[in-house]
C-alpha positions in Angstrom: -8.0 15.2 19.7 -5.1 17.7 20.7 -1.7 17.4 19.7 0.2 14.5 20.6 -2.3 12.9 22.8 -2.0 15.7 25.4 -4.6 17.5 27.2 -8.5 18.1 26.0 -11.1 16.5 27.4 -11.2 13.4 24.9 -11.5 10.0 27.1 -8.0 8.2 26.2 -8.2 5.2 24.1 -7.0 1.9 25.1 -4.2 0.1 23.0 -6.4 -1.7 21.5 -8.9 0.2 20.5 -5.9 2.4 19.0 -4.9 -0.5 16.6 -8.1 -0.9 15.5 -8.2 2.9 14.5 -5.0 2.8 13.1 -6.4 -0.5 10.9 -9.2 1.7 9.8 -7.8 4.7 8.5 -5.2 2.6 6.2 -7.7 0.6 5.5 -9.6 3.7 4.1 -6.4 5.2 2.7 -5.7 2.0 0.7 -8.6 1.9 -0.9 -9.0 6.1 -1.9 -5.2 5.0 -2.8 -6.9 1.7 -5.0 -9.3 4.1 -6.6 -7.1 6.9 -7.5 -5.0 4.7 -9.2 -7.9 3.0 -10.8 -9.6 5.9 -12.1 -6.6 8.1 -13.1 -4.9 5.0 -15.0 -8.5 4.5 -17.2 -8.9 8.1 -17.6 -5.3 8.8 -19.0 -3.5 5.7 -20.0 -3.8 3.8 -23.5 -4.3 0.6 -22.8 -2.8 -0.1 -26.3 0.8 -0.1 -23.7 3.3 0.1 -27.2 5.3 1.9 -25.0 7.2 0.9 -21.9 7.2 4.6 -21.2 4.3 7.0 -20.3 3.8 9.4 -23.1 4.0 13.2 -22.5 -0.1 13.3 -22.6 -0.3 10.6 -20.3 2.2 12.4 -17.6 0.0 15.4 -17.8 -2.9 13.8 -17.8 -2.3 11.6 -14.4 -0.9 15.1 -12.8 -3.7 16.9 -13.2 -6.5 13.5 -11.7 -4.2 13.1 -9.0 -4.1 16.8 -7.9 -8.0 17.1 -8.5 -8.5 14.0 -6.7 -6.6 14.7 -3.8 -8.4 18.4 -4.2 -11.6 16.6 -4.0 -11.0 14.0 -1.5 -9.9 17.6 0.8 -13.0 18.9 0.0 -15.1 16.5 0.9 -13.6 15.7 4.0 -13.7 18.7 5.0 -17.6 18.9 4.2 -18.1 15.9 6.5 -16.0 17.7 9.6 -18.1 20.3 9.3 -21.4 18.6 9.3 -19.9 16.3 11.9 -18.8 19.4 14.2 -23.2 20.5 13.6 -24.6 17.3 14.5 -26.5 16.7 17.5 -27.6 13.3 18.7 -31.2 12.9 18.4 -31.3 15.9 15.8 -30.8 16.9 12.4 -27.7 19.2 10.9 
């Protein structure tokens, strides 16, 4: 899609149909958002919670899964552009 909705030869989408795409995606960032915070918090917090506070470790710890999971999620996304940009209907990539 070009930039802002102008030009290119993509067919324009009705308003509908643009809700329902807009639905979608935060639907799909909700849940890498859900995930994230679901793997990151059993990966680097005690669940022992003595402190209201998150320890120095912990800090570090969730910086460096969120950073390599937005890294990833990148990544893989842009894998699947890619392999979307060589598919051909009827064919294989």
């Amino acid at each position: 899609m070009s930039f802002l909705g102008f030009g290119g030869g993509a067919p324009q989408l009705s308003s509908t149909q643009k809700i329902q795409a807009a639905e979608a995606e935060l639907d799909l960032v909700t849940d890498m958002f859900n995930k994230l915070i679901g793997n990151c918090h059993k990966k680097c917090i005690d669940t022992n919670y003595s402190d209201g506070d998150l320890t120095k470790t912990e800090g570090n710890c969730i910086d460096r899964c969120v950073a390599k999971y937005f890294e990833t999620n990148v990544k893989v996304g842009e894998n699947m552009q890619k392999a979307g940009q060589n598919f051909t209907p009827g064919g294989r990539l």
